[in-house]
C-alpha positions as CSV (number, residue, x, y, z in Angstrom):
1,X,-41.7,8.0,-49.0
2,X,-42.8,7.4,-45.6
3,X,-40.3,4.6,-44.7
4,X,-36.9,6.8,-46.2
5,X,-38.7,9.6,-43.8
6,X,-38.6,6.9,-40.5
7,X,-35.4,5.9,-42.1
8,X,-33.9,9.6,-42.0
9,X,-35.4,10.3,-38.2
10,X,-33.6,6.5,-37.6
11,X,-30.4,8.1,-38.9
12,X,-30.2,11.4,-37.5
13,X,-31.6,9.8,-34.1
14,X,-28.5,7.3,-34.1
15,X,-26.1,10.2,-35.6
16,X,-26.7,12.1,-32.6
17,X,-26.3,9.3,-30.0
18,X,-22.9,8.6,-31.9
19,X,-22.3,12.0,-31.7
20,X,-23.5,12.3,-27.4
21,X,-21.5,8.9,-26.8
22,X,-17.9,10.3,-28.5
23,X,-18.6,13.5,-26.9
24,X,-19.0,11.9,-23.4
25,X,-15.7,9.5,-24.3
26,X,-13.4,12.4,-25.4
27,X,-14.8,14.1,-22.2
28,X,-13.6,11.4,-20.0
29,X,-10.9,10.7,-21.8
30,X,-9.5,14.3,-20.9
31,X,-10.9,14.2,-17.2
32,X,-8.5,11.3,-16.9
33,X,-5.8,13.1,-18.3
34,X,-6.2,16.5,-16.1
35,X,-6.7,14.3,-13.3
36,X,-3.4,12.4,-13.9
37,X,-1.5,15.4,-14.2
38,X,-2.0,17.1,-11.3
39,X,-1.5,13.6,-9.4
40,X,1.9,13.6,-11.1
41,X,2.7,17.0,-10.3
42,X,1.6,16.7,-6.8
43,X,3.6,13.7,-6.6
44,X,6.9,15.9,-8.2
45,X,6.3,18.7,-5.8
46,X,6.1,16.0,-2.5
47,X,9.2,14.7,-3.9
48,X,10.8,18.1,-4.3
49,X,10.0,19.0,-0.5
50,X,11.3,15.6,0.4
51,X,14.7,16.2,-0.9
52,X,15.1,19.6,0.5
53,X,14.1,18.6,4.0
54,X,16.8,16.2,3.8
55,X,19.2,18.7,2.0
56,X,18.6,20.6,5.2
57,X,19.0,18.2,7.9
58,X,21.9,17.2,6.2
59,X,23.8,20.9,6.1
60,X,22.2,20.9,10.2
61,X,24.3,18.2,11.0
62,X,27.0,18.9,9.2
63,X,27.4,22.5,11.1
64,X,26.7,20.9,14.2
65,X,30.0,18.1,13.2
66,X,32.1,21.4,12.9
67,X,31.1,23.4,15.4
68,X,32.0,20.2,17.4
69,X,35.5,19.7,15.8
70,X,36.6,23.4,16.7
71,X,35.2,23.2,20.0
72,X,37.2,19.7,20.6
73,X,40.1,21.3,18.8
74,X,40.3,24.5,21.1
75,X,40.3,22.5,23.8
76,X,43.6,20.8,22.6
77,X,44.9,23.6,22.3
78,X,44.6,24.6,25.9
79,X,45.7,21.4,26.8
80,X,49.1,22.1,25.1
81,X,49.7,24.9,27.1
């Protein structure tokens, strides 16, 4: 009686170590997940910025290529005359 008493203590002792050890892996296991979202997203948003700076430098230039053209065109025109 003794022994299936140790036994039972044996059992429950290694039931809840099984039970601490899955804990701490799922734990992890989502840690790693969270972790590797917001990397991803931080990543998405840094590209996002990225394009719309050059989005914007692109549009700059172009006004500043037709600003340019008018100004070289009025000149022709006063040439003309």
């Amino acid at each position: 009686m003794e022994a299936l008493q140790v036994l039972v203590k044996g059992m429950k002792m290694e039931s809840l170590t099984a039970a601490l050890l899955t804990s701490a892996a799922c734990g992890l296991g989502a840690l790693v997940v969270i972790v590797r979202t917001v990397s991803e997203h931080r990543a998405a948003k840094d590209k996002i910025q990225r394009a719309r700076n050059r989005r914007t430098e692109s549009l700059q230039r172009a006004e500043q290529e037709v600003l340019r053209y008018r100004q070289l065109s009025q000149c022709g025109e006063h040439q003309k005359l």
